[in-house]
N, C-alpha and C positions, 0 to 999 in steps of 0.2 A: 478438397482435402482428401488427401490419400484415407483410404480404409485400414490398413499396416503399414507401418510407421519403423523406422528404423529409431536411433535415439537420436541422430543428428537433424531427421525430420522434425520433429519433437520437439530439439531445442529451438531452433530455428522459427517454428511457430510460434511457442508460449514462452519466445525470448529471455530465454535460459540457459544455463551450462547444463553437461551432461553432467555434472557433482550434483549438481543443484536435481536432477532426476532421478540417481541413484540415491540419493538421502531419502524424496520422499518414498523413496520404493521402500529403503530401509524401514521407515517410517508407518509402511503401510496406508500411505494416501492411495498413491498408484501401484498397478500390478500390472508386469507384460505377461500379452494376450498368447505369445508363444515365444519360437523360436526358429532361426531359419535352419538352412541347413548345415552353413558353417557355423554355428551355435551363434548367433545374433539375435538380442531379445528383438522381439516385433510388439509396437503400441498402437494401440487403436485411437482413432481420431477422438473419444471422448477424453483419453490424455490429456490434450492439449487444452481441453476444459477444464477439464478437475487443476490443473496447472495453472492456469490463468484466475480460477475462482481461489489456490491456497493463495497466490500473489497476490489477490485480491483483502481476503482477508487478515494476510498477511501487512498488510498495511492499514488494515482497521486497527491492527493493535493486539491480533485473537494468535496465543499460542498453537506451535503446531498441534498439541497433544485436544485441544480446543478445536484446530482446523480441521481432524483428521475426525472427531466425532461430528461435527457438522456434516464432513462427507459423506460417512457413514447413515448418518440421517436422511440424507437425500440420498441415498441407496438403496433405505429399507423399503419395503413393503408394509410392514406392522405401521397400520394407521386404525389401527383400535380406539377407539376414544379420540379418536384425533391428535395423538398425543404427537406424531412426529411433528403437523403442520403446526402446534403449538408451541413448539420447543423452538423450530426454526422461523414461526414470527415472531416469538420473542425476541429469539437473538438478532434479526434484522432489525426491530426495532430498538433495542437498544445500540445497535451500531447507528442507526440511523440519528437517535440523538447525542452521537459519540461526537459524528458525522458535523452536525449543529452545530455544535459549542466548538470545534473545532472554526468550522466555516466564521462563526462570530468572532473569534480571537485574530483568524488571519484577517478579517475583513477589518475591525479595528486597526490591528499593526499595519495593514497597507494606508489605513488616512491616515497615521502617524507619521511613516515615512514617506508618505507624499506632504505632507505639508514641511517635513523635515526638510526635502529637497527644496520646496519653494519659497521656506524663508529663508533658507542658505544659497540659493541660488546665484549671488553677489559675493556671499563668501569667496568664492574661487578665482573672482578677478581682483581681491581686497590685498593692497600693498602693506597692511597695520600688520603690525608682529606677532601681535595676537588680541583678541576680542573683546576683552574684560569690562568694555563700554555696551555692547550691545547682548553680549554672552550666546550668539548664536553658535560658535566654535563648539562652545562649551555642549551644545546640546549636540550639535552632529559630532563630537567626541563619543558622546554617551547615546549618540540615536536616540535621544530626547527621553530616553527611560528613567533619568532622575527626576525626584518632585523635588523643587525645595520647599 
């Protein structure tokens, strides 16, 4: 990885638009390291870190205004009382069990729709008009999320 970073290197790496770079700058996640000499910001390779960890917690769920003090946090120096490593094991852990309940809900929905497909798997060669004898239609209609 290059040491200065143009904005196209940048996006390229932390698979991003150059919007998506100027906001966080807006935003104050990221700051360019200079400038060249036809006035082009230069970023340093931690860029493309702090960019991939906002994407990151950007799909835990954590606002930017949220993103931007976590970075902050792992920026500081003050670890008096241990309060920074305490704020940021906190917050991993509770993404962690965000994280959880997440994994359980999809891992549910996925033997849902697998057994969805395999008692309907017959379905799709069936010449009847419609179901109403065996009411499988009816569930792959509704991806089996009705109870009766």
């Amino acid at each position: 990885m290059k040491e200065n970073m143009l904005i196209g290197e940048v996006c390229r790496q932390a698979d991003c638009t150059p919007r998506t770079v100027r906001h966080y700058e807006t935003q104050r996640i990221i700051t360019p390291i200079g400038t060249t000499r036809g006035g082009r910001k230069l970023y340093s390779k931690d860029t493309v870190t702090v960019i991939r960890t906002v994407q990151l917690l950007k799909r835990l769920g954590y606002s930017l205004k949220d993103i931007r003090k976590t970075i902050n946090l792992t920026k500081s120096s003050d670890t008096r009382h241990r309060r920074v490593t305490k704020r940021l094991r906190g917050m991993l852990s509770e993404s962690l069990s965000s994280i959880d309940a997440e994994l359980d809900i999809l891992a549910a929905s996925r033997r849902k729709i697998a057994d969805l497909l395999e008692k309907t798997e017959k379905c799709e060669f069936c010449a009847a008009a419609d179901c109403e004898e065996c009411g499988k239609l009816k569930d792959l209609r509704t991806l089996g999320l009705l109870q009766e």
